[in-house]
C-alpha positions in Angstrom: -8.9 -2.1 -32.2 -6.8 0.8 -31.8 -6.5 0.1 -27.9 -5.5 -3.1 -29.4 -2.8 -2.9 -31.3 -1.1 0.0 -28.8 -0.6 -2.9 -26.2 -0.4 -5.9 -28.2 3.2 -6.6 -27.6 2.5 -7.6 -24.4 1.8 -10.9 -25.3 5.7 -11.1 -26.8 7.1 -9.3 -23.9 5.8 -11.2 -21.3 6.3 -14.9 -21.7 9.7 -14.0 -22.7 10.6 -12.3 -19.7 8.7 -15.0 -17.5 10.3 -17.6 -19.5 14.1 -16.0 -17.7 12.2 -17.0 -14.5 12.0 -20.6 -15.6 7.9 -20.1 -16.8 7.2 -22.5 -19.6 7.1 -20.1 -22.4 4.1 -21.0 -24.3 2.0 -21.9 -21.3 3.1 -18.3 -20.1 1.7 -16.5 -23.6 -1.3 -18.9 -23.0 -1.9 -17.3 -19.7 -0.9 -13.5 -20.8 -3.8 -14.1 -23.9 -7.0 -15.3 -21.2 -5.9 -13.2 -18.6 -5.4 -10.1 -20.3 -9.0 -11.6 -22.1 -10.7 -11.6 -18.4 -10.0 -8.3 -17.3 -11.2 -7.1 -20.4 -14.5 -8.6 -19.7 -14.9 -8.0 -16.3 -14.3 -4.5 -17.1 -16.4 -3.7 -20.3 -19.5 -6.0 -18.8 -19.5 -5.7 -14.9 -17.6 -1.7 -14.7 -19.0 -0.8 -18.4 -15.0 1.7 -18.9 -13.0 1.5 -21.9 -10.3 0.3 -20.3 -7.9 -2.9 -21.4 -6.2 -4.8 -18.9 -2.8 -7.3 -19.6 -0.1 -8.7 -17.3 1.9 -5.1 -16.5 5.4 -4.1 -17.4 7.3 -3.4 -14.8 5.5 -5.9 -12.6 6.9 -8.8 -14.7 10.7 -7.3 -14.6 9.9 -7.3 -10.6 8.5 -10.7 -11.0 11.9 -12.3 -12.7 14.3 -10.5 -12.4 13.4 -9.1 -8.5 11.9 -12.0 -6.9 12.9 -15.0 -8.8 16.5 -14.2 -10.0 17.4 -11.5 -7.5 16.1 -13.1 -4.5 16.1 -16.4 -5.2 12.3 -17.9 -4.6 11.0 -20.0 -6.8 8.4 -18.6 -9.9 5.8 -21.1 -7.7 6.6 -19.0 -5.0 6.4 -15.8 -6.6 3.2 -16.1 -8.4 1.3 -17.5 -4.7 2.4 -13.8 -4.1 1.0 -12.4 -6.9 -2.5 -14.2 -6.2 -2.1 -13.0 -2.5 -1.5 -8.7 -3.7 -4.5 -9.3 -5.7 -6.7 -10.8 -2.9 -5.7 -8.0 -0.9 -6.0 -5.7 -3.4 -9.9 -6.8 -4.1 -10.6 -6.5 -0.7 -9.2 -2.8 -0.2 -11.6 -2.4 -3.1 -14.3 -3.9 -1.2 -13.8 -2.2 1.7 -13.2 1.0 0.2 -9.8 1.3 2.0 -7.8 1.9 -1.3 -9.0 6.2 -1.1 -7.8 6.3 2.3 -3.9 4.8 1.0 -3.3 6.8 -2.1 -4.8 9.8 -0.2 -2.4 9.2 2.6 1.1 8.4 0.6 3.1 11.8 -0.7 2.2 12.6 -4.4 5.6 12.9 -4.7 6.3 9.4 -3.8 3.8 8.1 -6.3 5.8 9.7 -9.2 9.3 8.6 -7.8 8.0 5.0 -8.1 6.7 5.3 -11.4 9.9 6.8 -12.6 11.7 4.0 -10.3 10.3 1.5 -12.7 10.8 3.2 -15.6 14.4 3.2 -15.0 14.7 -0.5 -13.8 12.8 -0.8 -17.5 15.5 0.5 -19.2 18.0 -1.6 -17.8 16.2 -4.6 -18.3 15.7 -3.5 -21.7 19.7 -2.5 -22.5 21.0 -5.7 -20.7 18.7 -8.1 -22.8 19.6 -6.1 -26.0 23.8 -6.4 -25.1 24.1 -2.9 -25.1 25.0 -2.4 -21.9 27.3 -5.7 -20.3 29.0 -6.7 -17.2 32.2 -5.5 -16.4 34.1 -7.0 -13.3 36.1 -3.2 -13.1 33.2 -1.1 -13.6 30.2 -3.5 -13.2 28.5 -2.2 -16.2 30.1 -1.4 -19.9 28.9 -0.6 -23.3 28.4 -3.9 -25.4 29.7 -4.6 -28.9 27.4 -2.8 -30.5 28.4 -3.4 -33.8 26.6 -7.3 -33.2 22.9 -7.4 -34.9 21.4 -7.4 -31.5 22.2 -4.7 -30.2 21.9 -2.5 -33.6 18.7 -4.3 -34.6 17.3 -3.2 -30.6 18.9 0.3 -31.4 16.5 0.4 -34.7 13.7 -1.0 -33.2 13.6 1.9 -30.4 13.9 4.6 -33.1 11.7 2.9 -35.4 9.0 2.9 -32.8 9.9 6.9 -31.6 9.3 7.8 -35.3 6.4 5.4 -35.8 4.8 7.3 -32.5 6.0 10.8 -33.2 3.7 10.4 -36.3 0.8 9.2 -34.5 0.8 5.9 -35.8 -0.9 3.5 -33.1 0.6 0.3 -33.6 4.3 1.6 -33.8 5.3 -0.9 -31.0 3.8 -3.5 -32.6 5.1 -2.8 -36.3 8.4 -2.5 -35.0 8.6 -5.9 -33.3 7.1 -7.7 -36.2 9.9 -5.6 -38.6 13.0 -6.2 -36.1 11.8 -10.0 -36.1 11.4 -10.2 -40.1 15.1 -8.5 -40.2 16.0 -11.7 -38.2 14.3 -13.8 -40.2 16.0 -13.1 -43.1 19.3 -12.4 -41.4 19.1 -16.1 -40.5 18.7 -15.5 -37.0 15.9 -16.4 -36.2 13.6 -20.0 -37.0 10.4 -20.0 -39.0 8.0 -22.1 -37.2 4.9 -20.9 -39.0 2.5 -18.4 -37.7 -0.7 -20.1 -36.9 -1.2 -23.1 -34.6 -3.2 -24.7 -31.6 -3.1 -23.1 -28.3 -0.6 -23.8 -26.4 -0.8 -26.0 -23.0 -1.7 -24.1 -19.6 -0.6 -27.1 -18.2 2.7 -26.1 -16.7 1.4 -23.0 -14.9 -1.9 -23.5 -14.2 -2.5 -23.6 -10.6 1.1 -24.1 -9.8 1.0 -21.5 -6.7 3.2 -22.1 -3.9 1.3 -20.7 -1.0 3.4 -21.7 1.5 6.9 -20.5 0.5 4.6 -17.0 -0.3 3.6 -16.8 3.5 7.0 -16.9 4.6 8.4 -13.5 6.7 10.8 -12.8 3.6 7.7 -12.4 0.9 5.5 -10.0 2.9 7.9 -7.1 1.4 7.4 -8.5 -1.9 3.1 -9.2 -1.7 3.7 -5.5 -0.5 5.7 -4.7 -3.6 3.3 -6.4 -6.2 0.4 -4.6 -4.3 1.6 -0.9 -4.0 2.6 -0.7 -7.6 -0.3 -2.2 -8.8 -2.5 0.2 -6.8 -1.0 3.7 -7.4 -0.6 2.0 -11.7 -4.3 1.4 -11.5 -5.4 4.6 -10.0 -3.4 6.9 -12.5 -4.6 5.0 -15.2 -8.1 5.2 -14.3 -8.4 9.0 -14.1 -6.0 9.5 -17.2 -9.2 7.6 -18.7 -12.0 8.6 -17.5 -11.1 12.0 -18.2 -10.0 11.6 -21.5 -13.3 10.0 -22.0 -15.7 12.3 -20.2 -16.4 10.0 -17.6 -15.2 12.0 -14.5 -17.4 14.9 -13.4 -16.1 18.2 -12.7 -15.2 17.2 -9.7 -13.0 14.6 -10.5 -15.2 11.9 -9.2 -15.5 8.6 -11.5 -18.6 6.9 -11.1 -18.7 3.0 -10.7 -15.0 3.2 -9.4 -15.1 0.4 -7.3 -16.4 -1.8 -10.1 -13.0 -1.0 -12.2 -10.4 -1.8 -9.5 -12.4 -5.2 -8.7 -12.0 -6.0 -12.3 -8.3 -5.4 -12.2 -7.5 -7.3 -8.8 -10.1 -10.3 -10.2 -7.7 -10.6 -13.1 -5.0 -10.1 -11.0 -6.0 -13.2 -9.0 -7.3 -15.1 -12.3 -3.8 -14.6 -14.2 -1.8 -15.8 -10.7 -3.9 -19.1 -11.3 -3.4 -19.5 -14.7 0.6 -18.7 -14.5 1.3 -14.8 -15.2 2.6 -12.0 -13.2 0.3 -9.1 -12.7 -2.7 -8.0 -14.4 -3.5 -4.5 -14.6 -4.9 -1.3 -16.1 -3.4 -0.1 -19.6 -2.8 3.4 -20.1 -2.5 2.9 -23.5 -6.4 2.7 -23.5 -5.8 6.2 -24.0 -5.3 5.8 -27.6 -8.7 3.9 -27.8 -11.0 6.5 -26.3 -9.1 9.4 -28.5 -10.4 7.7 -31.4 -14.2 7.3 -29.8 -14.2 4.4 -27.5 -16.5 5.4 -24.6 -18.0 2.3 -23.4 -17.3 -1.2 -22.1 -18.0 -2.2 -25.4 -13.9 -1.1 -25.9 -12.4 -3.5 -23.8 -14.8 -6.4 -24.6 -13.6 -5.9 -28.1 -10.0 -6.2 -26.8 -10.5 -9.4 -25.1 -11.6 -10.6 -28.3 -8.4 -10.2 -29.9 -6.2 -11.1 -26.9 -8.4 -14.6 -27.4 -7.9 -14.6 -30.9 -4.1 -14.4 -30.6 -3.9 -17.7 -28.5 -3.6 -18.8 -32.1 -0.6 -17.1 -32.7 2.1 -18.7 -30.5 4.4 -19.7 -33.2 4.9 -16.0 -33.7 5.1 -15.0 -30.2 7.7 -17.8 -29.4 9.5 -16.6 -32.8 10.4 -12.9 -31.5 14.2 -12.6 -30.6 14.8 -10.9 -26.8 15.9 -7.7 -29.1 13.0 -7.5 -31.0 11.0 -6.4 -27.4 13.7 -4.5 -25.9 13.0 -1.2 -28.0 9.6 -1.6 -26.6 10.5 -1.9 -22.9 12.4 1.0 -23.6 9.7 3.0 -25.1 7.6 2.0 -21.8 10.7 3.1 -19.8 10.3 6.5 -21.6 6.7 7.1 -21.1 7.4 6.1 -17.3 10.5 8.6 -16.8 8.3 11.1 -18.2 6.9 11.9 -14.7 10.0 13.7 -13.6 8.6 16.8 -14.8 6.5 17.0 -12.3 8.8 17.1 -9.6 9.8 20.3 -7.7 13.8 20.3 -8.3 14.4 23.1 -6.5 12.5 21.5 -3.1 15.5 19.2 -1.3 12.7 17.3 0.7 11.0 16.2 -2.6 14.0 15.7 -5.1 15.9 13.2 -2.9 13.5 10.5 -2.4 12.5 10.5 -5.8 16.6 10.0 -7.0 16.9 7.6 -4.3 13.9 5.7 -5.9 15.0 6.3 -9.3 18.8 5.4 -8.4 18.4 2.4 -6.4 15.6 0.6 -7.9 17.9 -0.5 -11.4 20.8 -0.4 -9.2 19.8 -2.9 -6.6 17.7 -4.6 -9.5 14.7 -4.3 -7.2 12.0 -2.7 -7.2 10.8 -3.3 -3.7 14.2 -2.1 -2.5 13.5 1.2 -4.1 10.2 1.5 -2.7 11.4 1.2 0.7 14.5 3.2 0.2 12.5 6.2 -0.8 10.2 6.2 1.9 13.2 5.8 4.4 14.8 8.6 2.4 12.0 10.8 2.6 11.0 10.7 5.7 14.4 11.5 6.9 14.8 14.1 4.6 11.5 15.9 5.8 12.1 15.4 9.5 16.0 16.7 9.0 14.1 20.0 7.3 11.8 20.5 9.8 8.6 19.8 7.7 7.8 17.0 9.9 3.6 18.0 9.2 4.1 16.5 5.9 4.8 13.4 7.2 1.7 11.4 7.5 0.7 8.6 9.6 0.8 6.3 7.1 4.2 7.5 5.8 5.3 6.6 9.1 4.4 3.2 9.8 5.7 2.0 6.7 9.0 3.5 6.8 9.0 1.9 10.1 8.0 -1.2 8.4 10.7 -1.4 5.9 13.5 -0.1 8.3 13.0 -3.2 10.4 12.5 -5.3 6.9 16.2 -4.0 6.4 17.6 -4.7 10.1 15.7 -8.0 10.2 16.0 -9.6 6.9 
């Protein structure tokens, strides 16, 4: 339960940012409830871990406002490519290829896309709110925020920061439900009840375009969808298993290839039902801290994600300001990972700027993926520490230079 109610907002987040794409928004809370439900299941029964899985932030800003609004292809289109990074995601599983990737890519690259995202987050988060506007002189500007938006988006991020601070588990989730009862009664907002039916998987379910997602221009984006949800996975995974005692002293985490089929199997499942990407919570954290050790966790979780299929009135209720001081406490535990970087190494701080720069700034996060590789390897090679460049490292910056000089 307390897993639960750390990640719970997902399922007002996500239809709301899908709905931007053009996602029905009730059939896209209907698919964020069973697919979030899923991987739970898969991963209590079949990998027995007390880890939840949901459609991912970051993934779902990458999914609307990257692939559908920034780069024009259709939501059809976009979630063929989501199905597609899962099927080759379960197959690296399968094949036990995924050690040999994460092994191969720079740690340091791993923490600039994190960070990356955490960043585009934030944006996302500010320009839904109206704190931060466009500006035709400067591009960007500060908003009136003397409008409730903004200052009700403004509470809701402190409200949640105090709520946390304290360890209270479902800060995210009290503070949604408060910023949308201060609508309420604002007059902002319509009451439409808070119990009802399901609603309709109709629009979305299998609505994949898997043509338009095999065309030269979505490779880079299947790439996108499957990077991030790899490296996501991973960190999440050991953050869990060693907060639970899983792990041996080693490191090694027993029945690992069970987990990261559950999360591409949901991955693939939530594509056909008419989500973005399913993946690993880190907010399981807070489950296992209070004694969940076992499958048995997630299963529970995927109970309640079913149960709040029967909550859509609610979920369709919540104003776009009402999430943002979520996003943006998801941005914050994402930007976090620039502590880890060596500042005073030239080779290592550039590509992570140019990652955490240009992935809000060009709105995409594939284009700060493949920014940061360029970047680093050209910073390494310039500094003479060409050994650190691996194989890898160097086919795909050679990938995405002729994705830029092509595309």
């Amino acid at each position: 339960m307390t897993t639960f109610v750390t990640m719970v907002y997902i399922v007002f987040v996500n239809p709301a940012m899908l709905a931007e794409a053009g996602i029905d928004q009730g059939a896209a809370f209907a698919a964020t409830c069973i697919a979030a439900a899923i991987g739970c299941f898969i991963m209590g029964f079949w990998a027995n871990y007390p880890l939840a899985l949901a459609p991912g932030m970051g993934l779902n800003a990458f999914f609307t406002y990257g692939v559908v609004l920034g780069m024009g292809h259709t939501w059809q289109a976009a979630l063929a490519a989501v199905f597609f990074s899962g099927c080759l995601f379960l197959l690296l599983s399968l094949f036990k290829v995924r050690e040999w990737i994460i092994n191969a890519i720079p740690n340091v690259l791993k923490l600039a896309i994190a960070t990356g995202i955490g960043a585009f987050l934030a944006l996302i988060a500010l320009k839904n709110a109206g704190i931060i506007v466009a500006s035709p002189a400067t591009l960007v500007q500060l908003g009136d925020i003397t409008q409730a938006g903004p200052l009700l988006a403004i509470v809701s991020f402190f409200f949640i920061a105090a709520l946390l601070y304290r360890d209270i588990k479902s800060g995210v989730l009290l503070s949604i439900l408060l910023v949308t009862a201060i609508a309420l009664g604002l007059g902002l907002v319509q009451y439409n009840g808070l119990v009802d039916t399901p609603p309709s998987l109709a629009p979305t379910f299998m609505q994949l375009d898997f043509a338009a997602a095999l065309e030269l221009s979505m490779l880079s984006v299947i790439f996108a969808f499957l990077f991030v949800d790899l490296f996501d996975t991973s960190g999440t995974l050991v953050a869990v298993s060693q907060k639970a005692g899983i792990s041996d002293h080693n490191g090694h985490i027993p029945r690992l290839g069970r987990a990261l089929s559950a999360d591409s199997t949901a991955t693939i499942a939530g594509a056909t039902l008419g989500t973005s990407t399913t993946t690993s919570y880190i907010e399981s954290v807070a489950g296992v801290s209070v004694g969940g050790r076992t499958g048995l966790t997630a299963v529970v979780v995927g109970c309640c994600f079913l149960m709040m299929l029967f909550f859509a009135p609610l979920a369709a209720m919540v104003p776009p300001y009402a999430t943002a001081g979520a996003i943006l406490y998801v941005a914050v535990l994402m930007l976090q990972n620039l502590k880890l970087i060596d500042w005073d190494d030239m080779t290592e701080a550039v590509p992570v700027c140019t990652v955490l720069l240009m992935t809000p700034l060009t709105f995409s996060i594939a284009h700060g993926i493949s920014l940061g590789f360029i970047a680093y390897t050209a910073v390494k090679l310039l500094c003479g520490k060409r050994h650190d460049i691996s194989m890898s490292v160097w086919i795909l910056t050679s990938l995405f230079i002729l994705k830029f000089a092509l595309l």
